[in-house]
C-alpha positions as CSV (number, residue, x, y, z in Angstrom):
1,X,10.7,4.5,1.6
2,X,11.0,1.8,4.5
3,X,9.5,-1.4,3.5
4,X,6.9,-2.7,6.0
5,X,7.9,-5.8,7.1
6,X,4.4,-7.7,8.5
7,X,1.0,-7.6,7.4
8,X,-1.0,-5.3,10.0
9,X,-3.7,-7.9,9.9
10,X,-2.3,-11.3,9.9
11,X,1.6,-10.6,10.9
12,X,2.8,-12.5,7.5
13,X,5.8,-11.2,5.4
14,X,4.8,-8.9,3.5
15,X,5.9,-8.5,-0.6
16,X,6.2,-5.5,-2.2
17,X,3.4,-5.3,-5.5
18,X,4.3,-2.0,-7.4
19,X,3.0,2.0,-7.9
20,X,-0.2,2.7,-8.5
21,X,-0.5,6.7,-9.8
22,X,-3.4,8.1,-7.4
23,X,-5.1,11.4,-7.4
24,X,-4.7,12.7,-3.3
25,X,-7.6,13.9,-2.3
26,X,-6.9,16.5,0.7
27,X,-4.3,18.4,-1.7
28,X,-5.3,17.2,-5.5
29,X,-1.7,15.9,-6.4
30,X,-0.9,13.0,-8.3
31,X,1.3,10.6,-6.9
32,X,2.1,7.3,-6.2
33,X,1.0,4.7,-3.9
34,X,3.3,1.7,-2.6
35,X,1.0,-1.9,-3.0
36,X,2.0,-4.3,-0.1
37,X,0.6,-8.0,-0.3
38,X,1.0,-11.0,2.0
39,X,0.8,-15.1,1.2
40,X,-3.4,-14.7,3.0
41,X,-3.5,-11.8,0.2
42,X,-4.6,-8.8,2.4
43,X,-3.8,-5.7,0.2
44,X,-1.9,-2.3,1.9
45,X,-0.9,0.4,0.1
46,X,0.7,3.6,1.2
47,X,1.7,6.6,0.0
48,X,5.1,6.6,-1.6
49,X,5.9,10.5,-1.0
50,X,4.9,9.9,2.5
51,X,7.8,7.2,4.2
52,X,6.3,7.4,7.4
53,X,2.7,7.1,6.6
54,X,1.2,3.9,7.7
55,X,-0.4,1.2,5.7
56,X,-3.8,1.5,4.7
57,X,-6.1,-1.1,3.3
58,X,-6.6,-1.2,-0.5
59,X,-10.2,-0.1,-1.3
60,X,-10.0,-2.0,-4.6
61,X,-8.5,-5.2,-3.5
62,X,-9.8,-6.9,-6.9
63,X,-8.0,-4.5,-9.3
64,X,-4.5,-6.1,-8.0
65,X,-5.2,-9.8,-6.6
C-alpha cells in the first residue's frame, strides 16, 4: 500500500499509526484499516485491501489519540 505522504487537512507529514480489524459494511468482510496521524493529530484511515482508496477521516478519533 502507498503511504500518503500529507495530511488532507493541514498538509503535515503524515506517520503511519497501525491496523485496526474493521467489519466493511457494503460487503460484510473483515479487514483491515491503515491509521494515518499528523504532529496537529488529525486521524485518517483507509482501507488496507484497497491501495488506491483515499483517506478518510477516523470516526473514533479518541480510541487512537
Amino acid at each position: 500500500m502507498p503511504d500518503p505522504s500529507q495530511c488532507p487537512t493541514c498538509g503535515r507529514p503524515l506517520k503511519y499509526g497501525g491496523l485496526v480489524l474493521t467489519v466493511r459494511e457494503d460487503d460484510g468482510k473483515r479487514t483491515c484499516r491503515a491509521l494515518w496521524k499528523c504532529a496537529t493529530r488529525h486521524l485518517w484511515w483507509q482501507w488496507s485491501d484497497r491501495p488506491d482508496a483515499p483517506l478518510e477521516t477516523c470516526p473514533v478519533p479518541s480510541l487512537f489519540a
